[in-house]
N, C-alpha and C positions, 0 to 999 in steps of 0.2 A: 460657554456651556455651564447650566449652573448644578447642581446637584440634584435636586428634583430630577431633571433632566436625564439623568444616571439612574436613579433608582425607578423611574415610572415605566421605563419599559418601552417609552418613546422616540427612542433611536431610530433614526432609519439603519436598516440591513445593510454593512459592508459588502463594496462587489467582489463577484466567485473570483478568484485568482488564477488564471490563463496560463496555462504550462503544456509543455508536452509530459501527458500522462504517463503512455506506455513506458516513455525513457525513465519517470520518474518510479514506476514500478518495478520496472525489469532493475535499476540500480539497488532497493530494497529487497529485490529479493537474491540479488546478488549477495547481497551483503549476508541473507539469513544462508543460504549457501554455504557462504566462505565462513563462516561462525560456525555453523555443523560437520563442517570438513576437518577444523583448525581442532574443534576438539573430539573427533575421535579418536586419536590417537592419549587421549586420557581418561579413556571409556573406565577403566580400574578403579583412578582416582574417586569421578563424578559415582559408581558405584559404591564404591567404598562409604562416602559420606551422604548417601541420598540421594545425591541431584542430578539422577542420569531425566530427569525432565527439563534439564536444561540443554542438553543434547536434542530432543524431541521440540522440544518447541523450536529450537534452530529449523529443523524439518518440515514441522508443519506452518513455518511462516515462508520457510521455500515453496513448499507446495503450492499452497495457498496464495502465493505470490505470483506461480505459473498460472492460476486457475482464473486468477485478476487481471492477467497481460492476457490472457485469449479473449477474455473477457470485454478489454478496453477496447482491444483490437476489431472482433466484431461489432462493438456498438459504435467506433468511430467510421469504417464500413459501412454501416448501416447508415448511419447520420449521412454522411458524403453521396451515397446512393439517394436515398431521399433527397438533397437539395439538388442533384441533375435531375430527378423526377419531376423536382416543381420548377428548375428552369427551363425544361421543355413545354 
């Protein structure tokens, strides 16, 4: 590969990376979960000095984490339904 090569924009497109989603979701949002649980209990502190938006962002990546697993969940449902449709 030479360097032209790099900069022209020429590349072919690496392929998508094959995972299970849902798991790889629901562990993320595990984690903003157990980050917004861990620190309530220092709700004073994070008051104290400003950063009770780091308590809320914990929450709203939990959320937002559930709202992206229903999410994945009906679209891969959908997909699986579709290819028995077209194998009939």
């Amino acid at each position: 590969m030479r360097w032209g090569d790099l900069t022209s924009g020429k590349r072919e497109a690496p392929e998508p990376l094959e995972g299970d989603v849902p798991t790889t979701i629901l562990v993320g949002t595990t984690v903003w979960a157990v980050l917004f649980v861990v620190q309530i209990p220092f709700y004073g502190w994070f008051a104290d000095r400003g950063h009770t938006w780091w308590l809320w962002t914990c929450l709203a990546g939990a959320a937002l984490g559930l709202l992206g697993l229903v999410y994945v969940r009906r679209r891969e449902a959908a997909i699986a339904a579709a290819r028995g449709e077209a194998a009939d």
